[in-house]
TITIMI-935611 format. One line per 8 residues: number of its first residue (from 1); for each residue x, y, z of C-alpha. Coordinates in nm, 2 decimals, padded with zeros to 4 digits. Example, Ala and Ser with C-alpha at 12.3 -4.5 7.8 and 13.67 -1.06 7.14 Angstrom:
2
1) 01.23,-00.45,00.78 ~ 01.37,-00.11,00.71
! end
This chain:
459
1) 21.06,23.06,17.07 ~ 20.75,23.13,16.83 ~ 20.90,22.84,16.59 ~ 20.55,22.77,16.42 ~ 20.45,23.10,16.40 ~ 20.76,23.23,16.28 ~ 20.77,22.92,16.01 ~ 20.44,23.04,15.86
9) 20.48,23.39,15.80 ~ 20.86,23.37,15.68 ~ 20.72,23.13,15.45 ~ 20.42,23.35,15.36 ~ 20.64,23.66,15.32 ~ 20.87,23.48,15.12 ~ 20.64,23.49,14.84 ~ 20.53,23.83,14.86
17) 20.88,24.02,14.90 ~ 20.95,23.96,14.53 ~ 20.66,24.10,14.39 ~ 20.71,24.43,14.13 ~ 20.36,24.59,14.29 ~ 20.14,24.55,14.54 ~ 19.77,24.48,14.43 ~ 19.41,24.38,14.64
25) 19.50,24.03,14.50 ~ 19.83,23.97,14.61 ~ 19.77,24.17,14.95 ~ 19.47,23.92,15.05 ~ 19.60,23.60,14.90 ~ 19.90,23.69,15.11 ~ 19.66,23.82,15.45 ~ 19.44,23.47,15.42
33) 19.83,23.26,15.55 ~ 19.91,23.55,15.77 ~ 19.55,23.50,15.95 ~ 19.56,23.16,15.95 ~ 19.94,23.17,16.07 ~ 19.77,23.41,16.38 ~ 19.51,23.15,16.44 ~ 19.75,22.84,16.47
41) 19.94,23.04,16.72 ~ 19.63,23.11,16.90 ~ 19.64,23.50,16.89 ~ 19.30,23.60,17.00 ~ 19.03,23.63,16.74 ~ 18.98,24.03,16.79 ~ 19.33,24.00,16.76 ~ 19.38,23.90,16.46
49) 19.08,24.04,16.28 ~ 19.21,24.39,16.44 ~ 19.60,24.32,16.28 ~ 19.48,24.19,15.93 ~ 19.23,24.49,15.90 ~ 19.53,24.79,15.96 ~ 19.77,24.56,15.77 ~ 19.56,24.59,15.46
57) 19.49,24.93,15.51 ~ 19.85,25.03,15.52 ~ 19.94,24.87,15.22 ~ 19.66,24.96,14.98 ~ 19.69,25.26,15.11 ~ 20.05,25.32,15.14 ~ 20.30,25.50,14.94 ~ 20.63,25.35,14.87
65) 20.89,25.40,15.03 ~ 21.23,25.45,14.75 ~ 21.46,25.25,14.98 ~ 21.23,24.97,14.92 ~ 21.04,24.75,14.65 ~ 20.69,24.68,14.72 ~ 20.68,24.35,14.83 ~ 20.96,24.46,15.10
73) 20.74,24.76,15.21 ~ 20.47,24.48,15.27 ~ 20.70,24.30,15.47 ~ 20.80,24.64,15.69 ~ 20.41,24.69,15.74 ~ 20.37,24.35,15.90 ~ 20.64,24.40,16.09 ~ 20.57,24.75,16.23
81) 20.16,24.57,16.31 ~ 20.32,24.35,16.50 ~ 20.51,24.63,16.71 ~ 20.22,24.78,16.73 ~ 19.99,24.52,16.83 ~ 20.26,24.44,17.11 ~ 20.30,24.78,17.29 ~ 20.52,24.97,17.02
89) 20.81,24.99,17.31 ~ 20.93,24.88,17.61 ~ 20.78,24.94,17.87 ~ 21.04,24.96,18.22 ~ 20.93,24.91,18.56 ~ 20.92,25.23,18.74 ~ 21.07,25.24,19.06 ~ 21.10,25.62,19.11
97) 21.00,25.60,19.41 ~ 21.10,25.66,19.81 ~ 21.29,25.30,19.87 ~ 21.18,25.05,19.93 ~ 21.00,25.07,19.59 ~ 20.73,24.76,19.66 ~ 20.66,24.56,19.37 ~ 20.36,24.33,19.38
105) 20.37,24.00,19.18 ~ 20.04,23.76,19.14 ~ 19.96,23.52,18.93 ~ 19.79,23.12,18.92 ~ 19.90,22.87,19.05 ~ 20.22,22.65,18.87 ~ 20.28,23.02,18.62 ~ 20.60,23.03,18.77
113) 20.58,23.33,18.97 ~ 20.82,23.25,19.26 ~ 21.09,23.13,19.00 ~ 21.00,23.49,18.82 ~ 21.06,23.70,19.18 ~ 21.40,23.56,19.17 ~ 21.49,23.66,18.82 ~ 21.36,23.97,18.88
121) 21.56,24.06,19.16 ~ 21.93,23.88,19.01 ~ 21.80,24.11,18.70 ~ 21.77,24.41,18.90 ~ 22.03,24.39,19.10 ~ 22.28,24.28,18.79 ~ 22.19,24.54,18.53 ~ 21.98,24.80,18.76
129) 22.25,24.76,19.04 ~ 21.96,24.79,19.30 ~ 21.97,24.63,19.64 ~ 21.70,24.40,19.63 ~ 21.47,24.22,19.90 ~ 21.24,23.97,19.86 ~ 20.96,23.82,20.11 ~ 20.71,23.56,20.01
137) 20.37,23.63,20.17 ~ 20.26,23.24,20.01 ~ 20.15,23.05,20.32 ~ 19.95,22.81,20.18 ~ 20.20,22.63,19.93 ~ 20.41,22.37,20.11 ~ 20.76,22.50,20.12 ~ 20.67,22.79,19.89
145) 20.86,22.98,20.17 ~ 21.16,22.74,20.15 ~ 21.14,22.77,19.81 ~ 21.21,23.13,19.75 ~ 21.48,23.15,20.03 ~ 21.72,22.91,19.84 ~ 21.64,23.10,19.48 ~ 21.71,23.41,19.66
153) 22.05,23.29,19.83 ~ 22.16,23.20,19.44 ~ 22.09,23.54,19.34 ~ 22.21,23.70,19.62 ~ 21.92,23.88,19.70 ~ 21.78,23.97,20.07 ~ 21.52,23.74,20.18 ~ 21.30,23.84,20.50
161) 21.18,23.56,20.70 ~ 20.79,23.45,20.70 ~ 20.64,23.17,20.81 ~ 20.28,23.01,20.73 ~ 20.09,23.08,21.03 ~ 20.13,23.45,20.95 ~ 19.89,23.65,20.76 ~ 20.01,23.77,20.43
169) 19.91,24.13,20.52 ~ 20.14,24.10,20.84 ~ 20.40,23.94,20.64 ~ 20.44,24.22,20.36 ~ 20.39,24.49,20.64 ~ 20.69,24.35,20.80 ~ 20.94,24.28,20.51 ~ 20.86,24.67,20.42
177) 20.98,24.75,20.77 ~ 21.29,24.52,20.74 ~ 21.33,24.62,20.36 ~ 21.37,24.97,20.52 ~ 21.64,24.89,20.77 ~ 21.83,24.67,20.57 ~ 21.78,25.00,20.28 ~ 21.67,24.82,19.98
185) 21.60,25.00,19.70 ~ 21.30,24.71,19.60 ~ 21.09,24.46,19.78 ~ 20.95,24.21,19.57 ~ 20.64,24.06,19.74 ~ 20.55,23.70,19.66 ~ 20.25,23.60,19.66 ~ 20.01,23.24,19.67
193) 19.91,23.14,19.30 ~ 19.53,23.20,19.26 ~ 19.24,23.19,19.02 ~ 19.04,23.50,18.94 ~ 18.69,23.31,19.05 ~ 18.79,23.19,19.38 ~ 18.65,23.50,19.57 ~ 18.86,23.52,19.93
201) 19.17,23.49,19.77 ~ 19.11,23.74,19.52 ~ 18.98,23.97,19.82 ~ 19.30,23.86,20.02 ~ 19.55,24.01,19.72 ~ 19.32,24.32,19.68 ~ 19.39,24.38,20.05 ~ 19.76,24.31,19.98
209) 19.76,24.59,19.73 ~ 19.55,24.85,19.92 ~ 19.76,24.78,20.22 ~ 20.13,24.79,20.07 ~ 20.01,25.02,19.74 ~ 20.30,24.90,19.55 ~ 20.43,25.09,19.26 ~ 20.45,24.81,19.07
217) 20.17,24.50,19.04 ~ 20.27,24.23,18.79 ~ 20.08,23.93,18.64 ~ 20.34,23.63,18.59 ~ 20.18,23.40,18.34 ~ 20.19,23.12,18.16 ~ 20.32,23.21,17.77 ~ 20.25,22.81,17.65
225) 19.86,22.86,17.75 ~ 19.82,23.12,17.45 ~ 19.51,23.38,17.43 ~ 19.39,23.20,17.76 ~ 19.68,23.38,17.91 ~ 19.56,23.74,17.78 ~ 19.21,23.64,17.90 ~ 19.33,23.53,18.29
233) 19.53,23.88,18.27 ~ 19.24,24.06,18.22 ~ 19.03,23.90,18.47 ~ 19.30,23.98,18.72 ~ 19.29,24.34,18.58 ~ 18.96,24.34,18.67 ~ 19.04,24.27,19.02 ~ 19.37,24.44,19.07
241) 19.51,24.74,18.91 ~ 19.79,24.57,18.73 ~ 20.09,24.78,18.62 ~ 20.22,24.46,18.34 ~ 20.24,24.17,18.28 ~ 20.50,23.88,18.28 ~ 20.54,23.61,18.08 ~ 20.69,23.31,18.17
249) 20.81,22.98,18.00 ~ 20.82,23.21,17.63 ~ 21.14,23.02,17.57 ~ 20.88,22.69,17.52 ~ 20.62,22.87,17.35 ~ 20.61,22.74,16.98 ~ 20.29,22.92,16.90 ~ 20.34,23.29,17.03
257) 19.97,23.37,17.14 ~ 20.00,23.50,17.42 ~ 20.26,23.78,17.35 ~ 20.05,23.89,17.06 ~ 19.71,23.92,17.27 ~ 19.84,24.06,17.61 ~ 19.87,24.40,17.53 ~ 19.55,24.41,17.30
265) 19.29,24.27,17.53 ~ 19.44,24.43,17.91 ~ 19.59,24.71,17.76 ~ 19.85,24.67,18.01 ~ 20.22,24.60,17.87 ~ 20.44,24.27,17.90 ~ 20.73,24.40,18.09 ~ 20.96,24.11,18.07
273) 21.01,23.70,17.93 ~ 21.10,23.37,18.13 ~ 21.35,23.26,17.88 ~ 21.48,22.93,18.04 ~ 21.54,22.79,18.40 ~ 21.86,22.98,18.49 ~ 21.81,23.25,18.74 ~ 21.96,23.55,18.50
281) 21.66,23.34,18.25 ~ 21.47,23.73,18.19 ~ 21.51,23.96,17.91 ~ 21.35,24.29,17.90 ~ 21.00,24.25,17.63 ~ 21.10,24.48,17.33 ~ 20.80,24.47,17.03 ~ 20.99,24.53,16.80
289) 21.26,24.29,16.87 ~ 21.05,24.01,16.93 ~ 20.89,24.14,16.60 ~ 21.23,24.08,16.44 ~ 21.28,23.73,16.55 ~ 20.92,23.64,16.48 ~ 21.03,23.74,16.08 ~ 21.30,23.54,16.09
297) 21.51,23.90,16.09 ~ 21.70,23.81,16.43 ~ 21.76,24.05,16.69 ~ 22.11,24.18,16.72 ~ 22.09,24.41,16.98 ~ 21.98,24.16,17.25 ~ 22.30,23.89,17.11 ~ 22.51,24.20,17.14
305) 22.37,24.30,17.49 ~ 22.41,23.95,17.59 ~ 22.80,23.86,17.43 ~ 22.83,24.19,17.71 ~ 22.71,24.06,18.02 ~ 22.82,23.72,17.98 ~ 23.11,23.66,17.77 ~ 23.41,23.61,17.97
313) 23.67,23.92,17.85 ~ 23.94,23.83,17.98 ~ 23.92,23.48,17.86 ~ 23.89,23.64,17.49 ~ 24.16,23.91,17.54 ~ 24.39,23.59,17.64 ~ 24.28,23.40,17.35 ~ 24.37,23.66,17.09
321) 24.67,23.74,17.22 ~ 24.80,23.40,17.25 ~ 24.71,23.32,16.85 ~ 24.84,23.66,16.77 ~ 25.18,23.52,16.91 ~ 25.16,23.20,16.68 ~ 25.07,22.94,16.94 ~ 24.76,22.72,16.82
329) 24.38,22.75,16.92 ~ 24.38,22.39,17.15 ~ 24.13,22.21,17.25 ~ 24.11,22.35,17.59 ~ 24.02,22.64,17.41 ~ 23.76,22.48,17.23 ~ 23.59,22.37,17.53 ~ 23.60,22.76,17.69
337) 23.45,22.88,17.38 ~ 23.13,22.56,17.41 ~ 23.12,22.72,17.77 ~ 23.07,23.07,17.67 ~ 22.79,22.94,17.44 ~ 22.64,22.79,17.73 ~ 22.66,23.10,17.89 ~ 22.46,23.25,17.63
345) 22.13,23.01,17.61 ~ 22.33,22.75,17.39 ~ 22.38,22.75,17.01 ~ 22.00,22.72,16.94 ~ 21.95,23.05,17.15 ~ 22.19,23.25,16.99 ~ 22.09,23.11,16.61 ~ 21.72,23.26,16.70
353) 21.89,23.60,16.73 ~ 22.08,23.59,16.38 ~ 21.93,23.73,16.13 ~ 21.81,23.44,15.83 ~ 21.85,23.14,16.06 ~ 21.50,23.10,15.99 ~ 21.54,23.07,15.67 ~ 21.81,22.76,15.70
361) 21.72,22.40,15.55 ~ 21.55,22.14,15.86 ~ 21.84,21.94,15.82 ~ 22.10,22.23,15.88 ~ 21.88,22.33,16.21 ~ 21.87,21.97,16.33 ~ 22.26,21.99,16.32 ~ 22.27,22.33,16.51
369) 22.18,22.10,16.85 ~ 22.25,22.24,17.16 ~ 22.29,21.81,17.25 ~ 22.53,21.81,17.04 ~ 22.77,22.06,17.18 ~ 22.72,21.90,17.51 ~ 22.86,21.56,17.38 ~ 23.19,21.79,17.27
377) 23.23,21.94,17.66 ~ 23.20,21.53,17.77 ~ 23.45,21.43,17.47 ~ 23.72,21.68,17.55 ~ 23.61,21.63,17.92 ~ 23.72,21.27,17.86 ~ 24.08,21.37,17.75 ~ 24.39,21.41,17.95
385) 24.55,21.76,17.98 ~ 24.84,21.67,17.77 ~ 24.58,21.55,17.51 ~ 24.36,21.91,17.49 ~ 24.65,22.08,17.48 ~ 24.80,21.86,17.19 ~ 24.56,21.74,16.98 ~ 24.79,21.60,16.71
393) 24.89,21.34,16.96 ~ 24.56,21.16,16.98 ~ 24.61,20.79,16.81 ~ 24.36,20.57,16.71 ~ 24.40,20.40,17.04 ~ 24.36,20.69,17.23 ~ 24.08,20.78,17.08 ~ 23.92,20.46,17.14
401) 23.97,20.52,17.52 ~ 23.82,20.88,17.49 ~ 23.52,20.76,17.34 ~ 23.44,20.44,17.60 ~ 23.54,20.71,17.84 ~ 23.30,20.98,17.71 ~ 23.01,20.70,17.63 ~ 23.05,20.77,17.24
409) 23.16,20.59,16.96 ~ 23.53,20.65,16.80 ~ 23.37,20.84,16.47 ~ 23.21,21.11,16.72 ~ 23.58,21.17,16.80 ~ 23.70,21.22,16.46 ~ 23.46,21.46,16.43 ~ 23.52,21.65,16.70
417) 23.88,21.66,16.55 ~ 23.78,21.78,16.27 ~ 23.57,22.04,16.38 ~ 23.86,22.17,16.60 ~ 24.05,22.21,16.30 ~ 23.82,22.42,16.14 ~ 23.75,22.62,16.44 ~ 24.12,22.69,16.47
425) 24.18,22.79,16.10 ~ 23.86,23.01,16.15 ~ 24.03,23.18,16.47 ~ 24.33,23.21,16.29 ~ 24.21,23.42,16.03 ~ 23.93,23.60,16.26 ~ 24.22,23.72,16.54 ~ 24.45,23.85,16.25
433) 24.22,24.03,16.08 ~ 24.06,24.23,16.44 ~ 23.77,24.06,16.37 ~ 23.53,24.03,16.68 ~ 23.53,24.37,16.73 ~ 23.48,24.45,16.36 ~ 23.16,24.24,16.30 ~ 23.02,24.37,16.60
441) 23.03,24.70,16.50 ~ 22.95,24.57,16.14 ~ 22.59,24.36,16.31 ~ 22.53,24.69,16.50 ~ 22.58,24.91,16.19 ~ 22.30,24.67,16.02 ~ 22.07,24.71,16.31 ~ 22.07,25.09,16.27
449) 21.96,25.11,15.92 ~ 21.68,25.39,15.96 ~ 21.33,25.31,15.91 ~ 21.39,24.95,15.85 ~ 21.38,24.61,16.06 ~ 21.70,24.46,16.12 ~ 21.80,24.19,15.88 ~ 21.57,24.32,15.59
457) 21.75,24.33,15.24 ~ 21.86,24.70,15.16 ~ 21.86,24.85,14.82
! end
């Protein structure tokens, strides 16, 4: 997420986090990259001009802090801008409320918004523990309807019928009734994709919102169109009274625009991020995490929050007690451990969260492929039971049958061998010495050092 963006001002950074003093000289050579760097990633010219101006400020103007040399305090400035310029916290939804608490999604067309109502609702219902209902008042779509009934029946939330000779009006007015029955704590109201200049449909969704005045209005959109999605948000803010905004598809955003112009131009806040297809694919927006990653500093907290949720406990609990009593980390193992990865957005999303990962060679990044751990699950896949459980009895001409059987070659075994040997003299150590829960609360610890962003060098 952010790749390019992140690239240029890690690399810009770089070069100023050494120096003994901050001058005018070094603080504009070092503002010309960070403005081009906003530019490439399409932050929005007032933007940009805005950021660079209070940037410079700060740090001609700053006094140094002792816990840092000056080229870090630079660093910190940028980093607390970028906060800034993104909403300085998050920003909940607010569903204090008499149930059902109605919340109002809009958006164009192809943003993603119908996906979006179902995260939202596993989300709530999974973290918030809310009862959730959904209705989708889209009756222009083919099978938008359809559509949001099968995402709701994977998240397990409500779904109230509709059907597309009704009128959205009707439709909303109803689920609210059902909602009430069924007592949901939220209805989620789906709505038909629209653009700001097509005048009945805008009037249709302003009638929506005067009808049902939901506590909640959000704008799902697009994160890969850049500024233009900070400039559709505000038309629609000039239409509706929108209480956020969402942004969707941020996991394929290279350039990181649109999170950096959002809150700037509407003045509202983004209130959450599409992070992938899966249906729990929605993390909270926190400035100054996404700060963090954008520096190449990680973001702990979220990795932590996540290893929470999703990591299988009892699965890890067994693990560690079985190594502590001497019997070997197998490759059945192995392949839980892939699968818990998996569970957590894949190697490539969990590296974005570690602080310095940034900072590693193209050639060690290219290795950290999500692919490649995919081709592992097949290759032990491929195995017998008796094989994962005993690796040592793999021969050269079992492993030529694993490796027609997996559709690899006989080398891509070996190395899977070999990387199971190294991941089970790594477990070996880790489970003797306590060590998950110790470098959690050693990455937490590091989070919490006061008036710093995570993964910046203390002194």
């Amino acid at each position: 997420m952010f790749e390019n963006l992140s690239d240029r001002l890690t690399q810009t950074l770089r070069g100023i986090s050494g120096k003994s003093k901050l001058t005018e000289e070094n603080v504009s050579s070092a503002l010309r990259d960070v403005r081009m760097a906003l530019l490439e990633a399409d932050v929005a010219l007032p933007v940009v001009k805005s950021f660079i101006e209070q940037v410079k400020q700060k740090a001609l103007g700053t006094v140094i802090n002792n816990a840092l040399n000056p080229g870090e305090q630079f660093v910190k400035i940028v980093h607390d801008e970028l906060v800034h310029t993104m909403g300085d916290a998050n920003d909940a939804l607010n569903l204090a409320t008499a149930p059902p608490a109605i919340v109002l999604m809009a958006g164009l067309q192809g943003a993603g918004k119908t996906t979006t109502v179902a995260k939202l609702a596993g989300y709530l219902q999974e973290r918030e523990k809310k009862k959730v209902a959904v209705v989708s008042a889209d009756v222009y779509r083919p099978a938008a309807i359809q559509q949001l009934q099968t995402l709701a029946g994977e998240v397990g939330a409500q779904f109230v019928e509709s059907s597309a000779d009704e009128k959205p009006l009707a439709i909303a007015e109803r689920a609210v009734a059902e909602a009430k029955k069924q007592f949901a704590d939220v209805l989620i109201v789906d709505t038909a994709g629209r653009l700001a200049v097509d005048a009945d449909m805008m009037e249709e969704i302003r009638a929506l919102q005067q009808g049902l005045n939901p506590i909640e209005t959000l704008f799902v959109v697009d994160a890969m169109t850049g500024q233009d999605a900070a400039n559709t948000a505000q038309a629609f803010n000039e239409a509706l009274t929108l209480t956020g905004v969402v942004l969707a598809k941020a996991d394929g955003d290279a350039r990181g625009g649109a999170a950096l112009s959002v809150r700037a131009i509407t003045g509202k806040p983004i209130k959450f991020l599409g992070m992938g297809e899966k249906s729990d694919a929605l993390e909270p927006f926190y400035p100054d995490r996404l700060a963090s990653r954008i520096l190449g500093m990680g973001d702990v907290l979220t990795l932590i929050e996540e290893a929470e949720r999703k990591v299988d406990k009892q699965k890890a609990q067994r693990l560690a007690k079985k190594i502590q009593r001497g019997r070997k980390f197998d490759l059945e193992d192995f392949r839980d451990q892939i699968e818990q990865m998996s569970n957590m957005g894949g190697i490539s999303s969990m590296m974005d969260k570690l602080p310095g990962m940034g900072q590693l060679p193209p050639g060690a990044q290219a290795q950290l492929d999500d692919g490649l751990f995919k081709r592992m699950g097949v290759i032990i896949d491929s195995m017998t039971p008796h094989e994962r459980r005993f690796p040592d009895v793999i021969n050269g001409s079992r492993k030529q049958r694993i490796a027609k059987g997996s559709g690899v070659e006989v080398p891509d075994v070996n190395r899977l061998l070999k990387q199971h040997k190294q991941m089970q003299k790594m477990m070996k150590k880790v489970t003797k010495k306590g060590g998950m829960q110790k470098m959690m609360r050693g990455m937490q610890a590091m989070q919490g050092m006061k008036g710093m962003p995570p993964g910046m060098p203390r002194r």
